[in-house]
N, C-alpha and C positions, 0 to 999 in steps of 0.2 A: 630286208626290212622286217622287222616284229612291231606287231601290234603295240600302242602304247597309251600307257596308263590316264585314265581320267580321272577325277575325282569333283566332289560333290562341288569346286569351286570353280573347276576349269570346266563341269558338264556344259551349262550355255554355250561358252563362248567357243567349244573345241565340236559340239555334237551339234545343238539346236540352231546355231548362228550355221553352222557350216554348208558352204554353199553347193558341196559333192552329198552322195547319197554317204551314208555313216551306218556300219554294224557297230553294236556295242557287243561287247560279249561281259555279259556280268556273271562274274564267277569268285572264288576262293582259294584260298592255297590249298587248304585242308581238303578237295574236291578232285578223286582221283579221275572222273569223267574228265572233267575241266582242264587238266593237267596232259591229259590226253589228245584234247581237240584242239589245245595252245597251237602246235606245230603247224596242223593242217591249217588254221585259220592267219598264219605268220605265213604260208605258199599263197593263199588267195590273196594276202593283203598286197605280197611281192609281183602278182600278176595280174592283178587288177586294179595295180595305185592310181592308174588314168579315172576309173569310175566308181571305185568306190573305197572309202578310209575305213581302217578296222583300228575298233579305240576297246581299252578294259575299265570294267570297273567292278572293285574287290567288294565283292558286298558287306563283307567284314567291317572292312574302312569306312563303306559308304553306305553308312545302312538306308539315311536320309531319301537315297536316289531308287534303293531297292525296295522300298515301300512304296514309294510315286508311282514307280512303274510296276507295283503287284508282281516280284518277282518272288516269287515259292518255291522254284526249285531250279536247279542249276548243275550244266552251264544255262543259262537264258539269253537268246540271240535278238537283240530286239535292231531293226533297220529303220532310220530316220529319215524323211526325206524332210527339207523347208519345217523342219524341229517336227515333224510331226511322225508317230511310229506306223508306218506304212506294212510293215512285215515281223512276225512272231515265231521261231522260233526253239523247241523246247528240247533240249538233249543233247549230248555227244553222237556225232555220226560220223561215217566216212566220209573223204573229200568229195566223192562224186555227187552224193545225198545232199551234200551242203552246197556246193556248185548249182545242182540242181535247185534245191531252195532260193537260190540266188540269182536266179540265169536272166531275171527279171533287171537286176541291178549292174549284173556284170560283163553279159554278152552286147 
């Protein structure tokens, strides 16, 4: 299972409507961190599909969502719970780092 794409039309009704907890990972192509943490966060999405959905959103594409949400630098992991951003995240890390950031959402 790999993380899958959102965008400024699908954000409501795939993120803020959704009834599981949501990481977004807003990132870019051109983003060699980004590029890097893809992987890791495609293993947490496969092993934690029961509690929690991992969605993208290209800030390129979607500049509209990346202003809403004060995203400045990237990758940027924001967690939704009942549409509302319950956890922040800032940087490429290792799985265990990110695991850890999550153990809230995922254990």
């Amino acid at each position: 299972m790999t993380a899958r794409a959102v965008t400024e039309a699908t954000f409501d009704a795939e993120v803020l409507k959704s009834e599981k907890t949501v990481l977004v990972d807003f990132w870019a192509e051109w983003c060699g961190p980004c590029r890097a943490v893809s992987p890791i966060l495609d293993q947490i999405a496969s092993e934690h599909s029961d509690k929690i959905d991992i969605v993208k959103v290209n800030v390129d594409e979607n500049p509209q969502l990346a202003m809403k949400y004060q995203i400045t630098s990237i990758p940027a992991f924001k967690v939704y719970q009942a549409g509302e951003v319950v956890k922040t995240v800032i940087g490429a890390k290792p799985k265990p780092a990110l695991e850890a950031d999550l153990a809230a959402y995922i254990s």
